[in-house]
PQR file of N, CA, C, O and H, with PARSE charges and radii, in Angstrom:
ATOM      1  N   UNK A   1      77.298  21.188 130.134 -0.4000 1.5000
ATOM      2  CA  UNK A   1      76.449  22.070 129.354 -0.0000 2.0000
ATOM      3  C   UNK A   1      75.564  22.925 130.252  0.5500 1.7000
ATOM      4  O   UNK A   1      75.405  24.146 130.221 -0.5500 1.4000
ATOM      5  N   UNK A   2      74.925  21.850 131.205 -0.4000 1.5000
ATOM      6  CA  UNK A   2      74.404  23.469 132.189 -0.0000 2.0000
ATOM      7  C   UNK A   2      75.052  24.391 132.571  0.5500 1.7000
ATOM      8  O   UNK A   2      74.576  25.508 132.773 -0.5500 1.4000
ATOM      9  H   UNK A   2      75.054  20.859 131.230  0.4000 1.0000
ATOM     10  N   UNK A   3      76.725  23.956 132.800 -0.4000 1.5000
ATOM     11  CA  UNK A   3      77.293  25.278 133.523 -0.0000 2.0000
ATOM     12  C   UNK A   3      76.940  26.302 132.541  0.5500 1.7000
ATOM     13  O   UNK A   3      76.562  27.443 132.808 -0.5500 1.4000
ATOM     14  H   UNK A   3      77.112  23.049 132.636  0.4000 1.0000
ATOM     15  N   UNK A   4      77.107  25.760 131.309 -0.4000 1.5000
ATOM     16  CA  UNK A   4      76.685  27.524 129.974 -0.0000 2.0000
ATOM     17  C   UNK A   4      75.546  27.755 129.698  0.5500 1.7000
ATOM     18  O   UNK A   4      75.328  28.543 128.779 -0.5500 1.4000
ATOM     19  H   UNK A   4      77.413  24.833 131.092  0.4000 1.0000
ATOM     20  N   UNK A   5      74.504  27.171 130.371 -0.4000 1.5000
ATOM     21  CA  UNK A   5      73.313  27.417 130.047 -0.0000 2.0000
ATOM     22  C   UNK A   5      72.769  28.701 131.273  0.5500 1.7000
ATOM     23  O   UNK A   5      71.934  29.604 131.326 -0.5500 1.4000
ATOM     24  H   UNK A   5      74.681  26.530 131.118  0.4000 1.0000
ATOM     25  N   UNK A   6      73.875  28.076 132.179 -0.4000 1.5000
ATOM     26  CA  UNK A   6      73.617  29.228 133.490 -0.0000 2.0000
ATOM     27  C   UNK A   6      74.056  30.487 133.136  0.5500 1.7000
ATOM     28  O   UNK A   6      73.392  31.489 133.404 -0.5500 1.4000
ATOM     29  H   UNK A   6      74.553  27.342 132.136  0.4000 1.0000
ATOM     30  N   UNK A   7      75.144  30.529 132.543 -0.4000 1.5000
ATOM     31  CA  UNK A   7      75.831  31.455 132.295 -0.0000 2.0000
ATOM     32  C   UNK A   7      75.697  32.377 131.143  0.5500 1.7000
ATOM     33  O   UNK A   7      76.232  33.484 131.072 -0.5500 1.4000
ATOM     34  H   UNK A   7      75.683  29.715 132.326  0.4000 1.0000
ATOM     35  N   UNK A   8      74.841  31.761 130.132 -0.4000 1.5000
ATOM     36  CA  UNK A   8      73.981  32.145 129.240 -0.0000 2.0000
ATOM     37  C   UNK A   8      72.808  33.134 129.409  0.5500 1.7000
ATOM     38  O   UNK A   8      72.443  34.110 128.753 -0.5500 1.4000
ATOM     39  H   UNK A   8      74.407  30.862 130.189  0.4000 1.0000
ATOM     40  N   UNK A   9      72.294  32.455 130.662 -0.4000 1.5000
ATOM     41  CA  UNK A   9      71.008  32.964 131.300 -0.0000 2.0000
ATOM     42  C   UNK A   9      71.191  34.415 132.204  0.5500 1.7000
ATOM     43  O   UNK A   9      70.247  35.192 132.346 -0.5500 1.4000
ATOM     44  H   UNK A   9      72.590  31.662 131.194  0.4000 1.0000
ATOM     45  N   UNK A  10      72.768  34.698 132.887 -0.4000 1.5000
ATOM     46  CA  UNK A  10      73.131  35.329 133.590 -0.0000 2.0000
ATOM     47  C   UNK A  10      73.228  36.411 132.453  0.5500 1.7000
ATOM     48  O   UNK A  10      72.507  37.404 132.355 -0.5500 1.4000
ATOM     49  H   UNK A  10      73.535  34.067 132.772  0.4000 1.0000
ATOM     50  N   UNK A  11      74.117  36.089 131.721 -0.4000 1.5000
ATOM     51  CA  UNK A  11      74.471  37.196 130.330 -0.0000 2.0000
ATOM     52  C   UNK A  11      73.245  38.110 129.605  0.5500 1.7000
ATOM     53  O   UNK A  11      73.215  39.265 129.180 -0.5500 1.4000
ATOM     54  H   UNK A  11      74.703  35.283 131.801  0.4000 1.0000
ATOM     55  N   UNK A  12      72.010  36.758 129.691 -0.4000 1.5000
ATOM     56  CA  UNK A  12      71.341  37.744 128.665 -0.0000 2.0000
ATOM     57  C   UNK A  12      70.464  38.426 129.941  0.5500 1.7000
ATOM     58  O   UNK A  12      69.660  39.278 129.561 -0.5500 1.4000
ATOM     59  H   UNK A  12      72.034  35.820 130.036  0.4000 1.0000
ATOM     60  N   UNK A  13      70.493  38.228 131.103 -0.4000 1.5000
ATOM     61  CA  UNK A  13      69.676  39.205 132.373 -0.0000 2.0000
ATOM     62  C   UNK A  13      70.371  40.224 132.173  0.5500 1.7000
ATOM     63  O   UNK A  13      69.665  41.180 131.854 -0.5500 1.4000
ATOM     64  H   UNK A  13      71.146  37.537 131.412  0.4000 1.0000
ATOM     65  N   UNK A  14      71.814  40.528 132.233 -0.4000 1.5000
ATOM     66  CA  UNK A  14      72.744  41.120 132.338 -0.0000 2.0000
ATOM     67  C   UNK A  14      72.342  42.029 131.346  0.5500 1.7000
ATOM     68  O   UNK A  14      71.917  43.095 131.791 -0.5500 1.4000
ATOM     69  H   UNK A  14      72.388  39.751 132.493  0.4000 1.0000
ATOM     70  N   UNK A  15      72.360  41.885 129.926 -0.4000 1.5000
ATOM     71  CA  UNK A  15      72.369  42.858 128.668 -0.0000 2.0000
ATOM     72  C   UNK A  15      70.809  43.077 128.781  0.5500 1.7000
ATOM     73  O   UNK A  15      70.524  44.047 128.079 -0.5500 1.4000
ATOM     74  H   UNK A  15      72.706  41.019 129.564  0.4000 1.0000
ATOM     75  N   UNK A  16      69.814  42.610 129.325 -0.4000 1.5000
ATOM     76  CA  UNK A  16      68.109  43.400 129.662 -0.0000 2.0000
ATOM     77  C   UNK A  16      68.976  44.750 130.387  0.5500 1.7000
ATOM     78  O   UNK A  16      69.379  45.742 129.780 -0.5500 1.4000
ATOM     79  H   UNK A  16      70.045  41.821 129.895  0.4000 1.0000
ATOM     80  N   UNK A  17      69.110  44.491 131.699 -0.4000 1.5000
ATOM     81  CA  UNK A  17      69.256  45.255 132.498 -0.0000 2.0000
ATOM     82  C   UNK A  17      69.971  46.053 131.933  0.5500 1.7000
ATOM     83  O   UNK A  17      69.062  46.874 131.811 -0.5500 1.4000
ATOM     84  H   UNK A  17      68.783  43.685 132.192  0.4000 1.0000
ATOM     85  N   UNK A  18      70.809  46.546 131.473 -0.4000 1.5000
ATOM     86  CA  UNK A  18      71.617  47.540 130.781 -0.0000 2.0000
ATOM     87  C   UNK A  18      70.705  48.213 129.384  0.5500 1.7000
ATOM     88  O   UNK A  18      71.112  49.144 128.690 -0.5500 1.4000
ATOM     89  H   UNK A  18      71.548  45.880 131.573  0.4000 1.0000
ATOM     90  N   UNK A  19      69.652  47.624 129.233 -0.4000 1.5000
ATOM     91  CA  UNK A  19      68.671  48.307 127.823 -0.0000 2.0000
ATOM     92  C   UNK A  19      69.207  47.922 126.762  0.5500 1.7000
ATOM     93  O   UNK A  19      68.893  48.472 125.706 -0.5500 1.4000
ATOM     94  H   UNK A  19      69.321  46.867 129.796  0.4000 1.0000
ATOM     95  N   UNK A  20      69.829  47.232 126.780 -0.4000 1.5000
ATOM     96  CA  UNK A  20      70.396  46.690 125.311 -0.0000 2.0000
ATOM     97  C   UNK A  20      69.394  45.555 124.839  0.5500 1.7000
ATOM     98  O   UNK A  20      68.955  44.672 125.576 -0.5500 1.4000
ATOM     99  H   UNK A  20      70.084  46.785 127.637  0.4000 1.0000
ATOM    100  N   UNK A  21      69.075  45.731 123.373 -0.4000 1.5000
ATOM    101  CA  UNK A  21      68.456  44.950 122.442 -0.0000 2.0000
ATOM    102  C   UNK A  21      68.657  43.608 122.558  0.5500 1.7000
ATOM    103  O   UNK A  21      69.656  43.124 123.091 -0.5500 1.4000
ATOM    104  H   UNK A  21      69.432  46.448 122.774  0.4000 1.0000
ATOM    105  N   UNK A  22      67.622  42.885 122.014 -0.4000 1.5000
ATOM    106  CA  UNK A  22      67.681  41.101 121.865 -0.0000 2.0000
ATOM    107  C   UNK A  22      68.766  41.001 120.594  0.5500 1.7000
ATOM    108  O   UNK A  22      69.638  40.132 120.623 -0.5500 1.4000
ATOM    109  H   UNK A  22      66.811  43.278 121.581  0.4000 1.0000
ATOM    110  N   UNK A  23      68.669  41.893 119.534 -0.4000 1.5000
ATOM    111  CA  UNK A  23      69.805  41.364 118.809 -0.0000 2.0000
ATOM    112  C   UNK A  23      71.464  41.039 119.245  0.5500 1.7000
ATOM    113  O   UNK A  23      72.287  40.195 118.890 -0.5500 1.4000
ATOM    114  H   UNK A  23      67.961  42.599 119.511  0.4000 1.0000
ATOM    115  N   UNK A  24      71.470  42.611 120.560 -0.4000 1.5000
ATOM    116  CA  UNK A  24      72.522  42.686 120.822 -0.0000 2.0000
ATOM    117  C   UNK A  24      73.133  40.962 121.504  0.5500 1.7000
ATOM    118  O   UNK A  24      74.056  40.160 121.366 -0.5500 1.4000
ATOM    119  H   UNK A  24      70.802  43.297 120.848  0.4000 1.0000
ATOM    120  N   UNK A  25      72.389  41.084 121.955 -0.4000 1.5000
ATOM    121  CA  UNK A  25      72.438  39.363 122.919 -0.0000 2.0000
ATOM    122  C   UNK A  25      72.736  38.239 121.669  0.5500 1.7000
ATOM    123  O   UNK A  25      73.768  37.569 121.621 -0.5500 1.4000
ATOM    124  H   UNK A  25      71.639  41.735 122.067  0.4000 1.0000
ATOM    125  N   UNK A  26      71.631  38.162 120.665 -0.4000 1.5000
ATOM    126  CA  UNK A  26      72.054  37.101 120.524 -0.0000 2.0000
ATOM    127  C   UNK A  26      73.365  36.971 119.484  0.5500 1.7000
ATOM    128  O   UNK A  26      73.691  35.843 119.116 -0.5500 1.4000
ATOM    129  H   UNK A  26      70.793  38.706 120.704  0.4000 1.0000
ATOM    130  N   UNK A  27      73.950  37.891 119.119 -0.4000 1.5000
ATOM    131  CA  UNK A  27      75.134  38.157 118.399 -0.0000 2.0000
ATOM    132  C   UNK A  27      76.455  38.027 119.181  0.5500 1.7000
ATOM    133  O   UNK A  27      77.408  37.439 118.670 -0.5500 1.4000
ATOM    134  H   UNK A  27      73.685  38.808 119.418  0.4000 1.0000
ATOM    135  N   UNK A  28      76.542  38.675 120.656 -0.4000 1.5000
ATOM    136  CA  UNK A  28      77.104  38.243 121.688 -0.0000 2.0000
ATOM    137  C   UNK A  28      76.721  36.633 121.932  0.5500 1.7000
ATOM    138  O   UNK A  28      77.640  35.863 122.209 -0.5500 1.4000
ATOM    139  H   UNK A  28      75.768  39.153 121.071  0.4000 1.0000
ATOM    140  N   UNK A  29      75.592  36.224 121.845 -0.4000 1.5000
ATOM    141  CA  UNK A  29      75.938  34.803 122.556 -0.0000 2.0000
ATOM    142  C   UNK A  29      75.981  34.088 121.212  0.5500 1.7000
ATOM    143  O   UNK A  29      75.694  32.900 121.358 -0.5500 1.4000
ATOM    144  H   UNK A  29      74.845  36.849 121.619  0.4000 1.0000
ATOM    145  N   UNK A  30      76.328  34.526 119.553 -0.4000 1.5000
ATOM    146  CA  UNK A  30      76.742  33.848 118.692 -0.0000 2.0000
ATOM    147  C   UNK A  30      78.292  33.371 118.766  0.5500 1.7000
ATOM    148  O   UNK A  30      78.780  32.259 118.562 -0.5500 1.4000
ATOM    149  H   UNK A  30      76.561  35.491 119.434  0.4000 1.0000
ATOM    150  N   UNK A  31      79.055  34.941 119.227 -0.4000 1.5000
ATOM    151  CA  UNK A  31      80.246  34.778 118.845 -0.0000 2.0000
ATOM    152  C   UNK A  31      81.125  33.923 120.148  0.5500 1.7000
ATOM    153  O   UNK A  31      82.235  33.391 120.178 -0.5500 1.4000
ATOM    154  H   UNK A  31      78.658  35.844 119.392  0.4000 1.0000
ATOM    155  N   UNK A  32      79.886  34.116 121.302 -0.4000 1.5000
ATOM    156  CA  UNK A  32      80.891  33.363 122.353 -0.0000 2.0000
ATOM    157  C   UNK A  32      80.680  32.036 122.339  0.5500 1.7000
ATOM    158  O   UNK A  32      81.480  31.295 122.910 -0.5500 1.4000
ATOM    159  H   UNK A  32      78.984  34.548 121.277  0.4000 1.0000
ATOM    160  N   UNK A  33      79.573  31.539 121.684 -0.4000 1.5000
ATOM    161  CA  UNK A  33      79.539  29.726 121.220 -0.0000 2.0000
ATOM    162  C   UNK A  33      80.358  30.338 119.920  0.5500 1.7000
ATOM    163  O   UNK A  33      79.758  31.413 119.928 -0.5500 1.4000
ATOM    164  H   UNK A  33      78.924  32.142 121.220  0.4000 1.0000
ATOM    165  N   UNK A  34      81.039  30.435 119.092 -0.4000 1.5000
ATOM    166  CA  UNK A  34      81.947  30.237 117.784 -0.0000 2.0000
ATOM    167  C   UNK A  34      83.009  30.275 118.880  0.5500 1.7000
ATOM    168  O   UNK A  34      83.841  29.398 118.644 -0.5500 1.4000
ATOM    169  H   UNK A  34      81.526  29.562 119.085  0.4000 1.0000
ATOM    170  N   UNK A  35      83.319  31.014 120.078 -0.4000 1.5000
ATOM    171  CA  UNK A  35      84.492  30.734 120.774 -0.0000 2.0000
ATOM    172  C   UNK A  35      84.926  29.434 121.260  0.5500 1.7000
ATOM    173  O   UNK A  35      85.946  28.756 121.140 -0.5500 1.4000
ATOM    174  H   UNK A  35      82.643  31.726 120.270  0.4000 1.0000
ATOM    175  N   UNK A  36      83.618  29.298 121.950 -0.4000 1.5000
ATOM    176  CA  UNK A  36      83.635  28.148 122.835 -0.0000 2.0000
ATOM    177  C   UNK A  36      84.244  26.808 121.639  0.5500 1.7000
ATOM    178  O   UNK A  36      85.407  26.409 121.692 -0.5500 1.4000
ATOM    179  H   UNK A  36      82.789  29.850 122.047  0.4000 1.0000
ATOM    180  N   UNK A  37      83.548  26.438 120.947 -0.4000 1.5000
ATOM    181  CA  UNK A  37      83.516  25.692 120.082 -0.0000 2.0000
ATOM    182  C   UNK A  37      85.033  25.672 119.584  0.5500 1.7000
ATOM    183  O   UNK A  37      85.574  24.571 119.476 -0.5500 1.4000
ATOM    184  H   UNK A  37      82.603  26.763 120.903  0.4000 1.0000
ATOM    185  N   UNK A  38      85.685  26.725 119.302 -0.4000 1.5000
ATOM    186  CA  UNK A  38      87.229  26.617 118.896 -0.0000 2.0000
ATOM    187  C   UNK A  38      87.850  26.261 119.426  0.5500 1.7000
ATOM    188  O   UNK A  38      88.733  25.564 118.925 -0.5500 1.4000
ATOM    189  H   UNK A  38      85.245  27.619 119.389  0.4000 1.0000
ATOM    190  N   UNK A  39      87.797  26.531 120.973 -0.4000 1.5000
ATOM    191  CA  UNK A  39      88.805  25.946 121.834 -0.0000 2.0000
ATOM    192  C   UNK A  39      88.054  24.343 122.736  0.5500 1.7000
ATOM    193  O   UNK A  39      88.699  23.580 123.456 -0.5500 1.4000
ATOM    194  H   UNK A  39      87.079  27.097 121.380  0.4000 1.0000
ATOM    195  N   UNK A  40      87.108  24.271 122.512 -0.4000 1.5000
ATOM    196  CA  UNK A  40      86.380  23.016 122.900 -0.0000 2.0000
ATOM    197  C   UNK A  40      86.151  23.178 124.475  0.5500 1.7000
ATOM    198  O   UNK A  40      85.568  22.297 125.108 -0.5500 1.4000
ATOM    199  H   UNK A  40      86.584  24.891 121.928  0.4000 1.0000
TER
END
């Protein structure tokens, strides 16, 4: 679980830096935990 917590953390630095919105993030990091979760 830390490895995605890192990688979580990298993502949403990532979408600051580009000026993109908090919604944008957390809709992106909705659909990539509904991913994660499908394939386990």
């Amino acid at each position: 679980m830390a490895d995605f917590e890192a990688l979580l953390y990298r993502f949403k630095r990532n979408i600051s830096i580009l000026g993109r919105s908090k919604s944008t993030f957390e809709n992106y990091a909705r659909h990539v935990d509904a991913i994660a979760l499908h394939y386990g």
